[in-house]
GULORO-597767 format. One record per atom (N, C-alpha, C): residue number from 1; residue in three letters; x, y, z. Coordinates in steps of 0.1 Angstrom, whole numbers, plus 5000, padded with zeros to 4 digits. Example, Ala and Ser with C-alpha at 12.3 -4.5 7.8 and 13.67 -1.06 7.14 Angstrom:
% residues 2
1;ALA;5132;4943;5078
1;ALA;5123;4955;5078
1;ALA;5132;4967;5078
2;SER;5128;4978;5071
2;SER;5137;4989;5071
2;SER;5129;5000;5079
//
This chain:
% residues 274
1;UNK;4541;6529;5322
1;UNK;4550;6527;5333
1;UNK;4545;6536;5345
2;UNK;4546;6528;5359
2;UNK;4541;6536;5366
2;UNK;4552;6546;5377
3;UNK;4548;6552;5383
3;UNK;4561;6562;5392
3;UNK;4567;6555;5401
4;UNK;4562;6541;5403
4;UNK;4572;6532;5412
4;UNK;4582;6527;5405
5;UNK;4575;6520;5391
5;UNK;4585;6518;5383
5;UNK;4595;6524;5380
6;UNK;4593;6540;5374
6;UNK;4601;6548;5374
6;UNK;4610;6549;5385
7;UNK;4606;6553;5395
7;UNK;4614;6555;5404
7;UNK;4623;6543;5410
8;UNK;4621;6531;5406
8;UNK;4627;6516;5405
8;UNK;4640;6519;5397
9;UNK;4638;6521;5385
9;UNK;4645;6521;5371
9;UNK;4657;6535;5382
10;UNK;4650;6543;5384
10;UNK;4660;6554;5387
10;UNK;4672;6549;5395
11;UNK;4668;6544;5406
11;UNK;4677;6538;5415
11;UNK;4684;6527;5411
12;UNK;4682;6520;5402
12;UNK;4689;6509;5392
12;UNK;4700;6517;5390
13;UNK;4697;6526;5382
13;UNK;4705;6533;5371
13;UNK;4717;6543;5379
14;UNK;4712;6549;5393
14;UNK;4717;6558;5400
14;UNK;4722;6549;5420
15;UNK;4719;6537;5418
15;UNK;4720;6535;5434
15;UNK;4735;6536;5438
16;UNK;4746;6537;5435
16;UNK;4759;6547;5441
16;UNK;4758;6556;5448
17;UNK;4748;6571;5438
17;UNK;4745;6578;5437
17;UNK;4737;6580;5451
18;UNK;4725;6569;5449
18;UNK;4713;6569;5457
18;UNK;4722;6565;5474
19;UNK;4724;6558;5475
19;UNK;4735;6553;5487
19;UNK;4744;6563;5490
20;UNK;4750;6571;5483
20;UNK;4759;6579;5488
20;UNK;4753;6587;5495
21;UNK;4742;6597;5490
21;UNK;4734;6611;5494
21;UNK;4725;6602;5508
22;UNK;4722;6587;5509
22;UNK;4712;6580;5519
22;UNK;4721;6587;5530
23;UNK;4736;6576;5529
23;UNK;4744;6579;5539
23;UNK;4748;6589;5545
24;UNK;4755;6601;5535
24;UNK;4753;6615;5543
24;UNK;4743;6616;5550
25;UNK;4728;6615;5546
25;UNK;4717;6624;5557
25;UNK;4715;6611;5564
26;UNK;4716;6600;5566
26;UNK;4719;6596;5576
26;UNK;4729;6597;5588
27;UNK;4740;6601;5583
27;UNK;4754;6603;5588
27;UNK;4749;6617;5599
28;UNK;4746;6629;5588
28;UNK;4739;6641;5591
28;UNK;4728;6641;5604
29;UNK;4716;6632;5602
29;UNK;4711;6631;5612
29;UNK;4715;6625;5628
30;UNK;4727;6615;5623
30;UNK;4733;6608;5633
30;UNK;4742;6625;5642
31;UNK;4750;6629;5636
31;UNK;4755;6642;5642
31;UNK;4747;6651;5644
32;UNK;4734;6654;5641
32;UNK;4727;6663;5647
32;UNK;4723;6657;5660
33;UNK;4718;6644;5661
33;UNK;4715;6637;5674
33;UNK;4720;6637;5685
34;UNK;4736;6635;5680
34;UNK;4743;6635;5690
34;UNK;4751;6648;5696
35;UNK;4747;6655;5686
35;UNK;4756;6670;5687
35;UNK;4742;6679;5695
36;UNK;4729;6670;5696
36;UNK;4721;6674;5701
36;UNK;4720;6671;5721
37;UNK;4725;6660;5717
37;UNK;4728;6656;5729
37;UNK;4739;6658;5740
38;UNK;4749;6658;5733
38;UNK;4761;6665;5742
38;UNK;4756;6682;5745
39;UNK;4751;6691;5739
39;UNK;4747;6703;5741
39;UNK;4737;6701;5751
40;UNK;4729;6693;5755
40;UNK;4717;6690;5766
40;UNK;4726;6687;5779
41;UNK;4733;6679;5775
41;UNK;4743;6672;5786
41;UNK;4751;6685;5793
42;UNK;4762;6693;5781
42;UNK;4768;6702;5791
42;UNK;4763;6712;5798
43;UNK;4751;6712;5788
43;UNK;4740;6725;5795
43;UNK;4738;6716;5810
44;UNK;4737;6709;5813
44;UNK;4725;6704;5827
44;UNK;4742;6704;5835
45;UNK;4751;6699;5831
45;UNK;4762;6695;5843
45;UNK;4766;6710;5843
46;UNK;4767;6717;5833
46;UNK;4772;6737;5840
46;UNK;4762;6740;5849
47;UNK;4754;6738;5846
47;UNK;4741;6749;5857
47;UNK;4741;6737;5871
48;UNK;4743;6725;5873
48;UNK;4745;6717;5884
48;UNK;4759;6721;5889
49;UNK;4771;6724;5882
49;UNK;4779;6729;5891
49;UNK;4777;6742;5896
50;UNK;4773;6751;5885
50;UNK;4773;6766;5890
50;UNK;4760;6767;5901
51;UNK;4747;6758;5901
51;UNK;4739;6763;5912
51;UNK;4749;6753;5926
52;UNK;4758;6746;5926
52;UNK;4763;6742;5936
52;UNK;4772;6751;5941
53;UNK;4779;6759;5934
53;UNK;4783;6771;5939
53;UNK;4780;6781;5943
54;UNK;4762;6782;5944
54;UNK;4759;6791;5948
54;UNK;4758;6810;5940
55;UNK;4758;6800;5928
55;UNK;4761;6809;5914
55;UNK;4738;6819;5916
56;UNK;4741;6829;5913
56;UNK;4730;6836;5910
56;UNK;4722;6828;5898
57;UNK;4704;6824;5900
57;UNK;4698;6822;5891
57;UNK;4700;6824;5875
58;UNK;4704;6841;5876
58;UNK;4698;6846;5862
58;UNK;4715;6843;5853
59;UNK;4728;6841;5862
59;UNK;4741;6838;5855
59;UNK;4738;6822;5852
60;UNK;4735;6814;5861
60;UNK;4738;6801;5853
60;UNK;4726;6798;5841
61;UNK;4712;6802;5843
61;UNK;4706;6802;5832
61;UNK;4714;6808;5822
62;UNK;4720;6819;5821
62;UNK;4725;6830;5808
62;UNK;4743;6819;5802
63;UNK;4743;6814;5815
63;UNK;4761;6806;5814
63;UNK;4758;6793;5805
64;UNK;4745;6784;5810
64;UNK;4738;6770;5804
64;UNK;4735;6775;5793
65;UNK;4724;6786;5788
65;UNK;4717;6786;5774
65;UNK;4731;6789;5763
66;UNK;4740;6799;5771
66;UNK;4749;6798;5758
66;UNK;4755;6788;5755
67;UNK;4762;6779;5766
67;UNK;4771;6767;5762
67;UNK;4763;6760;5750
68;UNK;4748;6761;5757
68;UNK;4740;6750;5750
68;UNK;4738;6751;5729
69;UNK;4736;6767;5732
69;UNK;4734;6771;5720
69;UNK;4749;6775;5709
70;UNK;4757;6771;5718
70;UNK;4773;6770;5709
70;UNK;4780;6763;5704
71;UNK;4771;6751;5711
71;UNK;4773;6734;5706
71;UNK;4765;6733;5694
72;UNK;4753;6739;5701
72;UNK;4745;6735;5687
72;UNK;4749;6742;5675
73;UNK;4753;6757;5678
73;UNK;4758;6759;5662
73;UNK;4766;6754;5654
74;UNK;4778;6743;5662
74;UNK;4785;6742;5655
74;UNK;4779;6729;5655
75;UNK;4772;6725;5655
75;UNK;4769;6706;5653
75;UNK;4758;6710;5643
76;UNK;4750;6725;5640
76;UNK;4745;6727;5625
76;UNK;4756;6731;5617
77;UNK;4768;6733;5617
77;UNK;4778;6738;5607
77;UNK;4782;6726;5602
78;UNK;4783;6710;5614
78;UNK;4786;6702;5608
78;UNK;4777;6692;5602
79;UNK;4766;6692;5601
79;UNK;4755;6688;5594
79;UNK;4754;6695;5584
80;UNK;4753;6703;5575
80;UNK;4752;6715;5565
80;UNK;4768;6708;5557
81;UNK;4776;6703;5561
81;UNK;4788;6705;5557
81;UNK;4789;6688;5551
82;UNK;4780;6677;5561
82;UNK;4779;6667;5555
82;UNK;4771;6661;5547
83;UNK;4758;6675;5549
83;UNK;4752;6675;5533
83;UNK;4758;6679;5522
84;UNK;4769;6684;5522
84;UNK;4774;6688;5507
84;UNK;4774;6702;5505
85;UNK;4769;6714;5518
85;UNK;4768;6725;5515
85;UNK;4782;6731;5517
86;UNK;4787;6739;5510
86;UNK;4800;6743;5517
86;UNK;4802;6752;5529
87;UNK;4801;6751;5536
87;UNK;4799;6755;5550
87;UNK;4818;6767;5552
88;UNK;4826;6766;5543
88;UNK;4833;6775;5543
88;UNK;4833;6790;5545
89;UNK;4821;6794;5534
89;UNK;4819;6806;5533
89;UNK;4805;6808;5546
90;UNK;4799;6800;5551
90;UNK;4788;6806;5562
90;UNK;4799;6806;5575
91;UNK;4809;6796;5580
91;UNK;4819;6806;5590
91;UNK;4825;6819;5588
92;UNK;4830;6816;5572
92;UNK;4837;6833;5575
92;UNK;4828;6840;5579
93;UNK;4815;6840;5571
93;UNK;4806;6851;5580
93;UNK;4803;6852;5588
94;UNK;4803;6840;5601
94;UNK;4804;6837;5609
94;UNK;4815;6850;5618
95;UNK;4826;6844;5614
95;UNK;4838;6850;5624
95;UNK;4837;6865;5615
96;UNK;4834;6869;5607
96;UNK;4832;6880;5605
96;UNK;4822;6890;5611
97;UNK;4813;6883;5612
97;UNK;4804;6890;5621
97;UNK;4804;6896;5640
98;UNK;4813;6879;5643
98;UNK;4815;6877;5655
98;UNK;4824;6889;5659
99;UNK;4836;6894;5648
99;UNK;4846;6900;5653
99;UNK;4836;6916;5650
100;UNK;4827;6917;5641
100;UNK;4820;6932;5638
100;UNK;4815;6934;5654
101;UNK;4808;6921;5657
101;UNK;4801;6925;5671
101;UNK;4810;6925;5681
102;UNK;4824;6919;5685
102;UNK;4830;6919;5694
102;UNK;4838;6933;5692
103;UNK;4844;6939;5683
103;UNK;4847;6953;5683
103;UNK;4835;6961;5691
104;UNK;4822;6956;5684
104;UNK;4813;6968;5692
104;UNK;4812;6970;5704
105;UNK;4814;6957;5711
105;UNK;4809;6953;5722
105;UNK;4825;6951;5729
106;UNK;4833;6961;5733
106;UNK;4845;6953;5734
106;UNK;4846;6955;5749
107;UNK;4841;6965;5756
107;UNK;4841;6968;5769
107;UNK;4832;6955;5775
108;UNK;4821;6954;5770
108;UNK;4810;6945;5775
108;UNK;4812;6932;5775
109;UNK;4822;6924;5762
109;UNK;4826;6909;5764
109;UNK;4839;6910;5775
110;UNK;4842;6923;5778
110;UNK;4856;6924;5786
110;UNK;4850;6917;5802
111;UNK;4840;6926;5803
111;UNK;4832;6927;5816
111;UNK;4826;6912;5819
112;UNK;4824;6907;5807
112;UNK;4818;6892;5807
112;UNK;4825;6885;5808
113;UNK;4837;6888;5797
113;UNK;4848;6872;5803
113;UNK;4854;6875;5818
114;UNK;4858;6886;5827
114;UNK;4856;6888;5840
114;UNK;4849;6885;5850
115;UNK;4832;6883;5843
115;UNK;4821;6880;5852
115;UNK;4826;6862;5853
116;UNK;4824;6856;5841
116;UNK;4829;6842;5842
116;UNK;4840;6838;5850
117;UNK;4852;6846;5852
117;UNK;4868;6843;5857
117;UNK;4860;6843;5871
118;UNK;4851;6855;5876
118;UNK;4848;6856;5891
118;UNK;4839;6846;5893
119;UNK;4830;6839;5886
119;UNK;4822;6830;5888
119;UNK;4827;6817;5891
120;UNK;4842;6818;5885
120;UNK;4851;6802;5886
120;UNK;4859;6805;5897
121;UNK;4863;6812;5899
121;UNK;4876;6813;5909
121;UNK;4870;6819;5925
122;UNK;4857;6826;5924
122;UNK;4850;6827;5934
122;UNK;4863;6837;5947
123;UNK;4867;6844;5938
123;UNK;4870;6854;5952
123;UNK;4865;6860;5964
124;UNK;4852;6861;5961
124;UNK;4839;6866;5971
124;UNK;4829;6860;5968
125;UNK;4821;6857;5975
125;UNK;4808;6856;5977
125;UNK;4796;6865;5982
126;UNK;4784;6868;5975
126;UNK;4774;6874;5976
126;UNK;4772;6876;5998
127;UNK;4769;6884;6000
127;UNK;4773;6883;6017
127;UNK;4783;6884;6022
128;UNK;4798;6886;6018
128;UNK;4805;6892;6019
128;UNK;4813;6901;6021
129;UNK;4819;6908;6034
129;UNK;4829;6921;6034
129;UNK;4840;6922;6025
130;UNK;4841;6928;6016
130;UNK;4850;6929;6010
130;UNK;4856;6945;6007
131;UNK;4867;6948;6004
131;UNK;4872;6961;5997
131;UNK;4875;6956;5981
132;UNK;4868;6968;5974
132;UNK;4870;6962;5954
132;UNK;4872;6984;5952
133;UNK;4884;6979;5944
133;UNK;4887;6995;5943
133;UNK;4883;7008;5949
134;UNK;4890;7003;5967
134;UNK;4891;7013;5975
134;UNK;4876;7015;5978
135;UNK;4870;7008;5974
135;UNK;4859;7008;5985
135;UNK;4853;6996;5989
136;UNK;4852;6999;6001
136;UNK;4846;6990;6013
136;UNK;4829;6987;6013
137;UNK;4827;6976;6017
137;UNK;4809;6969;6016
137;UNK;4807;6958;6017
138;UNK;4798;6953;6017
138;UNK;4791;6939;6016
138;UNK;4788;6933;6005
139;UNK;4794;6924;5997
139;UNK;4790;6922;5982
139;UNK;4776;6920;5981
140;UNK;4765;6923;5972
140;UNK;4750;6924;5974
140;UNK;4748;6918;5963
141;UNK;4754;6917;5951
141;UNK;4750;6905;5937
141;UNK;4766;6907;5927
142;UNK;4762;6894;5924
142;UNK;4777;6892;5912
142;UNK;4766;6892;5902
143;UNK;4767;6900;5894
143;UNK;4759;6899;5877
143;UNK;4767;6897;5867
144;UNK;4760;6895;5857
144;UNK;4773;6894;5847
144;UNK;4776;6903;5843
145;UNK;4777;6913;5841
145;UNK;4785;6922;5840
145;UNK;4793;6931;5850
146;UNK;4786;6933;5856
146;UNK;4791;6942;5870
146;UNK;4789;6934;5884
147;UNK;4792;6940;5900
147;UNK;4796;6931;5910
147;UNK;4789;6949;5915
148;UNK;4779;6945;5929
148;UNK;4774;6954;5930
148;UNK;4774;6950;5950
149;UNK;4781;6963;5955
149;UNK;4784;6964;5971
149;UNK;4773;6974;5971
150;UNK;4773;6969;5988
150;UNK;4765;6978;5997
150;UNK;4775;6986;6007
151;UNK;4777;7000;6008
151;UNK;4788;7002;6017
151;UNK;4784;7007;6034
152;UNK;4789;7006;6039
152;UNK;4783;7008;6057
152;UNK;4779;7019;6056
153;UNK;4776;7029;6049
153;UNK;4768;7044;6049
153;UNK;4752;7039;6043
154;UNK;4755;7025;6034
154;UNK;4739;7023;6028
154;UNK;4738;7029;6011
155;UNK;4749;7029;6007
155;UNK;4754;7035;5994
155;UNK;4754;7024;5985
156;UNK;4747;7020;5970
156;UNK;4752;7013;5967
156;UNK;4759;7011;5953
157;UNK;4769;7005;5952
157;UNK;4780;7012;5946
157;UNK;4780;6996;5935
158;UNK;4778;6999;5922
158;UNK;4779;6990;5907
158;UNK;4793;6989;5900
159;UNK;4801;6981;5904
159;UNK;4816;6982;5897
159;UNK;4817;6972;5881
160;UNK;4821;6975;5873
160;UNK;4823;6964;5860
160;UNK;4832;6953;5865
161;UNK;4829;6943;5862
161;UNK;4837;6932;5863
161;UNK;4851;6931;5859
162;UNK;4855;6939;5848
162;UNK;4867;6942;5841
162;UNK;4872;6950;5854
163;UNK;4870;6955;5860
163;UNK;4876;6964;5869
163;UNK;4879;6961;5884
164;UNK;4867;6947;5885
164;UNK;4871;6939;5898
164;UNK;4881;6934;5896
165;UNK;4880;6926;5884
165;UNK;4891;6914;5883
165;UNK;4905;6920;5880
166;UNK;4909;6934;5875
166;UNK;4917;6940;5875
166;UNK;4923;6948;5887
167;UNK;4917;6951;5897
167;UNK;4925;6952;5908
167;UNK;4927;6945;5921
168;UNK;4929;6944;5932
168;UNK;4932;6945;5944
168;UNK;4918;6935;5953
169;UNK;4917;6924;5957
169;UNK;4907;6926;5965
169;UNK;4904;6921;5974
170;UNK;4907;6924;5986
170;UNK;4903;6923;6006
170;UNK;4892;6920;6006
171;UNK;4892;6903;6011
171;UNK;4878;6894;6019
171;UNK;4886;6893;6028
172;UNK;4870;6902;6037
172;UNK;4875;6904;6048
172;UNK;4866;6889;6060
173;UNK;4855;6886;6051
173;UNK;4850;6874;6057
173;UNK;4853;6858;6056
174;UNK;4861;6860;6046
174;UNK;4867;6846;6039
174;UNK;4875;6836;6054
175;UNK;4879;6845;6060
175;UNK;4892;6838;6073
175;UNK;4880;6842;6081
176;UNK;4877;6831;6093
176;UNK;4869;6834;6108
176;UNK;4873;6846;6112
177;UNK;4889;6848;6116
177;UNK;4891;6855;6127
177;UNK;4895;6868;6116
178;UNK;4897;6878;6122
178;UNK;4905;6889;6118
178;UNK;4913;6899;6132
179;UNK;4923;6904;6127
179;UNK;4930;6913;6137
179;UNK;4927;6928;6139
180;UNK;4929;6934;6152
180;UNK;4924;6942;6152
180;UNK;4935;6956;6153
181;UNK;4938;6963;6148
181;UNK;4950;6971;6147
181;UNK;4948;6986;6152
182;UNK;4959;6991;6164
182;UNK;4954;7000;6172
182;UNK;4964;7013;6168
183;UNK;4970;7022;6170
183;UNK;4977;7031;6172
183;UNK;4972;7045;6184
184;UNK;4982;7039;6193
184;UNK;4981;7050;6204
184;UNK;4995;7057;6210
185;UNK;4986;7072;6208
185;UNK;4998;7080;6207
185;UNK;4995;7087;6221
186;UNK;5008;7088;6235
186;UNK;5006;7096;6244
186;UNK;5014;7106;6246
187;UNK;5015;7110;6259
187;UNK;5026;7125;6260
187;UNK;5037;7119;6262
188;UNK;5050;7125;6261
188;UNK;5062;7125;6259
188;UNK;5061;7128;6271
189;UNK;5055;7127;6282
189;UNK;5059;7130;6297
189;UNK;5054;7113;6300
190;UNK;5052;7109;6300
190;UNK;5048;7096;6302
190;UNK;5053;7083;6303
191;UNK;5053;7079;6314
191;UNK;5062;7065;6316
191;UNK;5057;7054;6306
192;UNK;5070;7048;6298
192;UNK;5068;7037;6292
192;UNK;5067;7026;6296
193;UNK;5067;7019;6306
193;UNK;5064;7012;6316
193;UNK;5051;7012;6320
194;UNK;5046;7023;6327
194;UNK;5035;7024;6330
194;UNK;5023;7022;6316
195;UNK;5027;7028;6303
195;UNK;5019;7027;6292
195;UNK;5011;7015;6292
196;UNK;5029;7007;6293
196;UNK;5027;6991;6289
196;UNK;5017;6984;6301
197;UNK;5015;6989;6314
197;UNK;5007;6985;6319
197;UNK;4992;6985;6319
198;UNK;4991;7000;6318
198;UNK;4980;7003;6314
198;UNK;4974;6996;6299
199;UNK;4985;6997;6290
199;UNK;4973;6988;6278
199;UNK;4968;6975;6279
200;UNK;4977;6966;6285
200;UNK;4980;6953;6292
200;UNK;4970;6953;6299
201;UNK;4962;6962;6308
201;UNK;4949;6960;6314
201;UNK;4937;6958;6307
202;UNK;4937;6970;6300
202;UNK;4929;6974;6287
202;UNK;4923;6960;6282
203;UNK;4933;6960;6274
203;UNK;4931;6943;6269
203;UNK;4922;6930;6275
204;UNK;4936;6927;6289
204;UNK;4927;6916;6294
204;UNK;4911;6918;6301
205;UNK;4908;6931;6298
205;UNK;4895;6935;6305
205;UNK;4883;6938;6295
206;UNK;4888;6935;6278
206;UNK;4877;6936;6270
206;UNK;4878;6921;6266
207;UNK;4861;6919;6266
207;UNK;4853;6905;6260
207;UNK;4861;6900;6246
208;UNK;4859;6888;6246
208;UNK;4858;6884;6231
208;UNK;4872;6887;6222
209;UNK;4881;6887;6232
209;UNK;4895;6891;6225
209;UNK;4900;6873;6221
210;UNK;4903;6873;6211
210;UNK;4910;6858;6209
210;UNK;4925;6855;6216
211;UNK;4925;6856;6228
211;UNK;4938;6856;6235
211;UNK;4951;6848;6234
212;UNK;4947;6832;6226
212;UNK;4949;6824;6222
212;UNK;4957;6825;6208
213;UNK;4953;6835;6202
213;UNK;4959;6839;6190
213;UNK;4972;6849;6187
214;UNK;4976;6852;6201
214;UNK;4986;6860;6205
214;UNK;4979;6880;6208
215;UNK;4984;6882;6218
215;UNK;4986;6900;6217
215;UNK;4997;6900;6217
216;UNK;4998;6916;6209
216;UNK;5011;6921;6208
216;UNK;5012;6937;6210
217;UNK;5015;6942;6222
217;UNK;5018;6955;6225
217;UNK;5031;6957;6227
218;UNK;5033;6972;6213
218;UNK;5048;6970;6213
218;UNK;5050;6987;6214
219;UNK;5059;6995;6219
219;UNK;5061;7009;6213
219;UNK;5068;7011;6200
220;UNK;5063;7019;6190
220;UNK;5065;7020;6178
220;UNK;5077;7036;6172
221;UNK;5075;7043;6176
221;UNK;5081;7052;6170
221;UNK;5076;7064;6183
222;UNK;5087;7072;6180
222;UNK;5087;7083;6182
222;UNK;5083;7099;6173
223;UNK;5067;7099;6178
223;UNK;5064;7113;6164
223;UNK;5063;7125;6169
224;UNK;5058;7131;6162
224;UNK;5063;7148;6160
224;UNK;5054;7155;6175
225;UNK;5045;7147;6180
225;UNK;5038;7154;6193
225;UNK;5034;7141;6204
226;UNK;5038;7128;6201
226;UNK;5038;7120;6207
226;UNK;5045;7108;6205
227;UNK;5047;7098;6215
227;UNK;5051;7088;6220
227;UNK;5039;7076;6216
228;UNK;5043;7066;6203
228;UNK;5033;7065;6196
228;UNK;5033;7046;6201
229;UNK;5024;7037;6206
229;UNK;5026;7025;6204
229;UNK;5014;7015;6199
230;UNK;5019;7004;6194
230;UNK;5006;6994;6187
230;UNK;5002;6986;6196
231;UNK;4990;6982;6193
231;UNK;4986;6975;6203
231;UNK;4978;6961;6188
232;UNK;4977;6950;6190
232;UNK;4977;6941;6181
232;UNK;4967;6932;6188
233;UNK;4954;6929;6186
233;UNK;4947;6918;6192
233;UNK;4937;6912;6180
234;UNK;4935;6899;6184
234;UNK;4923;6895;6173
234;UNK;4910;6892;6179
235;UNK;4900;6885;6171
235;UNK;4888;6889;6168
235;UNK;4882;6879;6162
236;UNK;4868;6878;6164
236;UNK;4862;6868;6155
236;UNK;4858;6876;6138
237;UNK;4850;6872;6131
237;UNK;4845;6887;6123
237;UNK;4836;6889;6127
238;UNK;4824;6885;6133
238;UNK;4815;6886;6143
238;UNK;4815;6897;6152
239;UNK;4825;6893;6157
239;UNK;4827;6904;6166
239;UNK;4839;6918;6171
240;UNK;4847;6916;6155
240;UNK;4851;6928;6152
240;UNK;4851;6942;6156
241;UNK;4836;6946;6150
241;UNK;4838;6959;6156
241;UNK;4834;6961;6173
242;UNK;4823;6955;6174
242;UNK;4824;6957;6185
242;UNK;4834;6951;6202
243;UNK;4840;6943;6192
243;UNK;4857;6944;6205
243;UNK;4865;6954;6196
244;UNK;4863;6959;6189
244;UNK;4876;6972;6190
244;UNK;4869;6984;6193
245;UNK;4848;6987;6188
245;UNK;4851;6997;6198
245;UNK;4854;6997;6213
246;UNK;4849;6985;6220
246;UNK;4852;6982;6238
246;UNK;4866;6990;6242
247;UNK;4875;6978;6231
247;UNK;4889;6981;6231
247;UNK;4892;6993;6232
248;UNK;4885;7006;6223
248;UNK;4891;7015;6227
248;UNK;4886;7024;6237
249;UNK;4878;7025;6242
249;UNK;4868;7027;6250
249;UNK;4873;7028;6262
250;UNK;4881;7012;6266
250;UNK;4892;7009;6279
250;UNK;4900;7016;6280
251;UNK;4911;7018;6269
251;UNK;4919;7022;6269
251;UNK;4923;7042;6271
252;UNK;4910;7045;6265
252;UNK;4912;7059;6266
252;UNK;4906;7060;6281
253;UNK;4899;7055;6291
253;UNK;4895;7055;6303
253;UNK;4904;7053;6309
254;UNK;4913;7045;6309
254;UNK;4923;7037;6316
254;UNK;4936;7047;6318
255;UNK;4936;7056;6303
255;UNK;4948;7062;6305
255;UNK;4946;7078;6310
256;UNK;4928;7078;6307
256;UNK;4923;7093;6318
256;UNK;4924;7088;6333
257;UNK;4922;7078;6338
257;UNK;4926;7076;6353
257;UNK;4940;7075;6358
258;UNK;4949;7074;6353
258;UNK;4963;7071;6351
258;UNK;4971;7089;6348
259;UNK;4960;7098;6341
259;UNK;4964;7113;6341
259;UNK;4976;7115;6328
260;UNK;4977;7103;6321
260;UNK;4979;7102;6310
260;UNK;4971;7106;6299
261;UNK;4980;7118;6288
261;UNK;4974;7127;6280
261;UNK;4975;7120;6266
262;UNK;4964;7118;6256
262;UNK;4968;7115;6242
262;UNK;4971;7131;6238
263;UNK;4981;7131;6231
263;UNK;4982;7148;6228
263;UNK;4975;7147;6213
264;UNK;4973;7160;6207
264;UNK;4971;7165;6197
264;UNK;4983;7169;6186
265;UNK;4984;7173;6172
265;UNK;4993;7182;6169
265;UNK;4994;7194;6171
266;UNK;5002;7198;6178
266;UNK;5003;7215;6178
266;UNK;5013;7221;6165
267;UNK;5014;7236;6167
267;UNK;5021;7241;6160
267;UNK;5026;7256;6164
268;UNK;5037;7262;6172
268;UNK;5041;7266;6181
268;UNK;5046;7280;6165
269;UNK;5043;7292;6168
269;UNK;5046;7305;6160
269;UNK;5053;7313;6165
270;UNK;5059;7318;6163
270;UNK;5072;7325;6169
270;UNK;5070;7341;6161
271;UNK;5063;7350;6163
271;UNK;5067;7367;6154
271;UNK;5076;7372;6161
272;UNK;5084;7376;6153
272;UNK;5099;7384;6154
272;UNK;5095;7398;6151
273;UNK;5093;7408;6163
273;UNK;5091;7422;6157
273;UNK;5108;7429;6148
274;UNK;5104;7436;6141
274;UNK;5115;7442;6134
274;UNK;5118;7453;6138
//
């Protein structure tokens, strides 16, 4: 008898057998295929929306290979499982290990699920003016881990993601226009009337004021060494600073011709001989 025969006879004797274990790794291969394929798929459509966003190179490669490779683990957990292996005990090890390394790492997946929230929700963009915990800059890269400004001195300042997304944070480029906010304080000898005219000049005599967007010169309070009032105009962001420095430029000229004083604080001592 030859090994075809035998192997004939076998399958005679066993084709239930034979057919059951066919269909599994047929079944098996059919789910690796496709579990091969959907991991291909969400990999290409993440990295097509994140480079449409304008997402950094090295994030959406690092965003696609994981997706990619987290489908596939689990489309090997389910092939292993429909061969007959018990695939029970290789998750526990699984989430066992996952949680050994996520204790270790607890600051760093913190900073990571952060880097992702800011990658979706896009509060700033690379280019940038923004304030991120009290300090001021140009956003210069979103990484995954950290979010790294440049600040108007040329400083550059590396914040953790956990720490962006956890506080406060002023785009200042996000809106065209922005306002420009003044406080001017003069002498208590000083006509309020006349103030109001003189800033009222000021104003309509610096460039690039958005006029259209309302001014607002109002007197504000009364302080401890002057007669204090706001002066409120807007701006492109463009040209921000330079209409508020003009702005103030006018104004302190305007109120040196006028013989109007911005005072200082003083502090007036009185000794009492004994």
């Amino acid at each position: 008898m030859n090994v075809f025969e035998k192997l004939a006879q076998f399958i005679e004797k066993y084709d239930s057998v034979v057919l059951e274990y066919l269909f599994h790794i047929g079944f098996a291969i059919l789910i690796f295929l496709l579990g091969r394929f959907i991991a291909s798929f969400v990999s290409k459509q993440l990295r097509k929306i994140l480079l449409n966003r304008d997402v950094e190179t090295t994030i959406v490669k690092f965003t696609s290979s994981s997706a990619r490779y987290t489908i596939m683990g689990f489309t090997v957990v389910a092939v292993l499982g429909q061969l007959g292996v018990q695939t029970t005990s290789i998750v526990a090890i699984i989430g066992a290990a996952g949680l050994a390394i996520g204790l270790a790492l607890q600051g760093s997946l913190s900073n990571f699920a952060a880097g992702v929230l800011l990658i979706l929700f896009r509060p700033f963009k690379v280019g940038e003016l923004v304030v991120i915990s009290s300090i001021q800059g140009t956003v210069d890269a979103i990484q995954i881990f950290s979010t790294t400004i440049i600040t108007p001195t040329g400083e550059t300042v590396t914040i953790p993601n956990s720490q962006v997304l956890g506080t406060n944070i002023i785009n200042y480029t996000r809106q065209p226009n922005r306002r420009i906010d003044l406080n001017i304080g003069v002498d208590y000898s000083a006509d309020i009337k006349q103030v109001y005219s003189i800033l009222q000049n000021s104003v309509e005599k610096t460039p690039k004021i958005l006029k259209d967007l309302g001014i607002t010169i109002r007197f504000n309070e009364l302080g401890g060494s002057s007669i204090n009032f706001v002066v409120y105009v807007w701006a492109t962001n463009e040209d921000y600073s330079s209409v508020r420095t003009v702005l103030l430029e006018n104004i302190k000229v305007d109120l040196d011709s006028s013989q109007i004083n911005i005072p200082y604080p003083t502090m007036d001592v009185n000794i009492k001989k004994s």
